[in-house]
C-alpha positions in Angstrom: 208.5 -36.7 119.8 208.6 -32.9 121.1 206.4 -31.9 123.5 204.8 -28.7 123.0 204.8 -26.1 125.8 202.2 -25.7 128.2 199.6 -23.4 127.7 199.4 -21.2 130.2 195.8 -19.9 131.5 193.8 -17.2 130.1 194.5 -14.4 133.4 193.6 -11.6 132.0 190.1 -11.8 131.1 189.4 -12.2 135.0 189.8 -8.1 134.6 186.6 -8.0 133.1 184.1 -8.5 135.9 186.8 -7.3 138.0 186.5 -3.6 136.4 183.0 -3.6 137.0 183.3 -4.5 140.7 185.9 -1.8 141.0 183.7 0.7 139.4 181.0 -0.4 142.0 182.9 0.7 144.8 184.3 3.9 142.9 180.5 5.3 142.5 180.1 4.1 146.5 183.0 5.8 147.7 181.8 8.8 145.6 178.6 8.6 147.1 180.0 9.0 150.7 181.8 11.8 149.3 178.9 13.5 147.9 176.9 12.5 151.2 179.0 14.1 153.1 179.0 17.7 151.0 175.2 17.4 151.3 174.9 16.3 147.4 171.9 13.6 148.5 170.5 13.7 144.9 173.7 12.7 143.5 174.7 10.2 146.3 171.6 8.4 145.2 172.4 8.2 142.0 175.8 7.1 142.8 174.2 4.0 144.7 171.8 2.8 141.7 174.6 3.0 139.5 176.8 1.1 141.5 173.6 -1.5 141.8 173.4 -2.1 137.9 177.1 -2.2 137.6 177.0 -5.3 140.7 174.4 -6.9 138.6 176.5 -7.1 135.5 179.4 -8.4 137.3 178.0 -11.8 137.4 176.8 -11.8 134.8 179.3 -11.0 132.8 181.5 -13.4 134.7 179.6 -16.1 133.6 179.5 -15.6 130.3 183.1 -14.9 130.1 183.7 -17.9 132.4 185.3 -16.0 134.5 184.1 -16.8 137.9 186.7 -17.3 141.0 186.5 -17.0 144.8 188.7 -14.2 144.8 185.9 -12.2 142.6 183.4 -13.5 144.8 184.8 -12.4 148.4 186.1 -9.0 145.9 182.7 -8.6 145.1 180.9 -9.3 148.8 183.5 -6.5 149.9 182.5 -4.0 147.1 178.8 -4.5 148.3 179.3 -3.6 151.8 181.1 -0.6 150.8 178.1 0.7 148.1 175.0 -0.8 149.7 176.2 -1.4 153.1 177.7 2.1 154.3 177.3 4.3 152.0 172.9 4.9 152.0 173.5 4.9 155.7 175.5 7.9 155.5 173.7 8.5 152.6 170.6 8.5 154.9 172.0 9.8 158.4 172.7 12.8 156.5 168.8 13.2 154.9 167.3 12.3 158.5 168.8 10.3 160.8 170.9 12.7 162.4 168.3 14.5 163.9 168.0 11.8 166.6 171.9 11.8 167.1 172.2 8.8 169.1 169.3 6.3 167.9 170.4 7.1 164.4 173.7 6.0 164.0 172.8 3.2 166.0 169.8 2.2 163.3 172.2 3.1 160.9 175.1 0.6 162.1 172.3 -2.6 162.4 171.6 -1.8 158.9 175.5 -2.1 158.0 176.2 -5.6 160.4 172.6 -6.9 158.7 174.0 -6.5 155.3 177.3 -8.2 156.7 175.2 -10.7 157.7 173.3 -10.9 154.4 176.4 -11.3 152.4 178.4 -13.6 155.1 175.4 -16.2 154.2 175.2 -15.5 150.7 178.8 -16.6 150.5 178.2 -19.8 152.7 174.6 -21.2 151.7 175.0 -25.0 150.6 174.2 -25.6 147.2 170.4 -25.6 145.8 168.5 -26.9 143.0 166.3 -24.1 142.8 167.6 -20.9 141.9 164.6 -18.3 141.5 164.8 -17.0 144.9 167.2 -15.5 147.0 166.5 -16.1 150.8 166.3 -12.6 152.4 166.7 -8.9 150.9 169.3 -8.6 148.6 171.5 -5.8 149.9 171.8 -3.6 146.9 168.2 -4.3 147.0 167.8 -2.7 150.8 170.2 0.0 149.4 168.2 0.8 146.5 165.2 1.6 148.9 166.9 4.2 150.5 168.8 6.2 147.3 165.2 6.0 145.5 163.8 7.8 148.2 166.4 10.1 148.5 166.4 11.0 145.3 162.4 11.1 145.3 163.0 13.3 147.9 166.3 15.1 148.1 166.0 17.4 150.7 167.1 17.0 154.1 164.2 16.5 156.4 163.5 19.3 158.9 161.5 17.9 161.6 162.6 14.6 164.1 158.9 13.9 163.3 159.5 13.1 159.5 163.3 11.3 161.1 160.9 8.5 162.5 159.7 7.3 159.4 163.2 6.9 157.9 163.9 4.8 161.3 161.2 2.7 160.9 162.0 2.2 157.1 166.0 1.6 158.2 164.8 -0.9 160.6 162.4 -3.0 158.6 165.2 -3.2 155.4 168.0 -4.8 158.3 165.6 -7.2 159.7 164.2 -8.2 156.1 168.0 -8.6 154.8 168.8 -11.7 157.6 165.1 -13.2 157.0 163.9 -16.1 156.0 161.4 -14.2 153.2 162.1 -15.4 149.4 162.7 -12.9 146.7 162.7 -13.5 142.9 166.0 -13.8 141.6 165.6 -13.5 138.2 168.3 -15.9 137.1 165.7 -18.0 135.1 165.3 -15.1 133.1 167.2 -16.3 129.8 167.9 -13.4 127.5 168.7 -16.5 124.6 165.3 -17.7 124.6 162.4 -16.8 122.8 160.0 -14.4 124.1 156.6 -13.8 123.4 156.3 -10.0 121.9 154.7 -8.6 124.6 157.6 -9.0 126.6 159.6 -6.8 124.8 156.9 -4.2 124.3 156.8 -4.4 128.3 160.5 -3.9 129.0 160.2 -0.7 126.2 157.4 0.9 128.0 159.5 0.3 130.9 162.7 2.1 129.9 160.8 4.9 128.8 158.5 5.5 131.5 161.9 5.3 133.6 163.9 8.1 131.7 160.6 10.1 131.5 159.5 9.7 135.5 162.8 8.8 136.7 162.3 9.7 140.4 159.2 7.9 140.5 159.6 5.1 138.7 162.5 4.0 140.1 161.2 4.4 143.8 158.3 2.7 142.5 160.2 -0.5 141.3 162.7 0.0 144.0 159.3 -0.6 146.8 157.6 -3.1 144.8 160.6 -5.5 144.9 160.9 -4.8 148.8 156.9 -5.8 149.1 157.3 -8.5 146.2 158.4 -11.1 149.3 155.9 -10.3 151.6 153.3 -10.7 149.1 154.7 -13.9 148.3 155.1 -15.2 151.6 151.5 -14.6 152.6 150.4 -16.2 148.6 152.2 -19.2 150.1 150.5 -19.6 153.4 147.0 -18.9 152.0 147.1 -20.5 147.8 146.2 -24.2 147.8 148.7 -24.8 146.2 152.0 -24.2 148.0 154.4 -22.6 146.6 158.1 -24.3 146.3 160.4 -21.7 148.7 163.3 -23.3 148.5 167.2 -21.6 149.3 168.3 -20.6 145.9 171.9 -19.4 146.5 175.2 -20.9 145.3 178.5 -19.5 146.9 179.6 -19.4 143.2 177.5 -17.0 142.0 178.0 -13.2 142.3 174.5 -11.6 143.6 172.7 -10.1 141.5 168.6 -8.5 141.2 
């Protein structure tokens, strides 16, 4: 009886999520390009794209079946690049470097926080309960800052105005290494029914976003960054508690 040869394993559709996570860093290193020749608007942009390109990664990694530790620790890197260090030059550039000294110093605890962040992503101990991620997603903390940039593109003039974006810098690095609980999102099936006015939501949605871009997306950007505090004080003050349990799996690529 002939044995048949074996069959080898499927490599190359590992490229798939891996092209994705390339393009993430691509559109952060060309946002610390376009930082640096004072293109802020652009630089922003550069940052959100990269943020919906690291949430299809995952995804599209586990459809494909596809997931591997080297994507994952490929993927941690990538974020630190595009949500890590480039909106903090994307932001010394807008304001910080008016107080020379204190802002590059806010602007490096916001780059070790996100470390941080993704350091215990990739080391949290399984979970049941995956709705929430514990602490603010970094491409979350990034978002913050490119949607206000891109709000507001031009360089601030004043070290009066520069305080504000230290504050804001300062809150988003402390809220990354928290304990707070943000929605996930992964029990969001796209494959199950939905009532109707779900999908009539998510239209108004997309048009209200290419219609009112700036504002929209700096709206969405803050509401997610408030979304845990809210919850945290619903949980201290509903009767009854809410279930804040650590939601991340070292398998799973991070995603909003």
């Amino acid at each position: 009886m002939k044995r048949g040869k074996a069959r080898l394993p499927r490599r190359g559709i590992y490229l798939l999520p891996s092209a994705f996570t390339v393009a993430n860093v691509f559109c952060g290193f060309y946002s610390i390009i376009s930082s640096i020749r004072g293109e802020l608007a652009l630089a922003g942009i550069l940052i959100g794209v990269g943020i919906l390109l690291d949430t299809l990664d995952g995804r599209v990694a586990r459809m494909a079946n596809a997931s591997s530790e080297f994507g994952k620790e490929f993927d941690s890197l990538a974020d630190q690049v595009s949500f890590g260090v480039a909106p903090m030059i994307l932001a010394f550039q807008w304001g910080l470097n008016l107080w020379p000294r204190m802002g590059w110093l806010i602007g490096f605890l916001f780059v070790i926080c996100g470390a941080m962040r993704l350091a215990r992503f990739n080391t949290q101990d399984s979970a049941t309960d995956r709705r929430f991620f514990v602490g603010l997603p970094i491409p979350a903390a990034a978002g913050v800052i490119a949607s206000l940039v891109y709000r507001f593109p031009d360089p601030m003039a004043s070290r009066s105005e520069a305080v504000v974006v230290l504050a804001l810098v300062t809150v988003l690095s402390f809220l990354m290494v928290s304990k707070l609980r943000y929605y996930s999102f992964k029990d969001f099936d796209i494959k199950k029914r939905h009532p109707n006015l779900v999908i009539l939501f998510l239209a108004l949605l997309i048009v209200a976003v290419f219609t009112h871009p700036q504002a929209m997306l700096l709206l969405m950007a803050s509401a997610y960054l408030a979304s845990g505090l809210i919850l945290r004080v619903w949980s201290l003050f509903s009767p009854q508690k809410v279930s804040l349990t650590p939601t991340e799996t070292p398998s799973e690529a991070e995603e909003l």
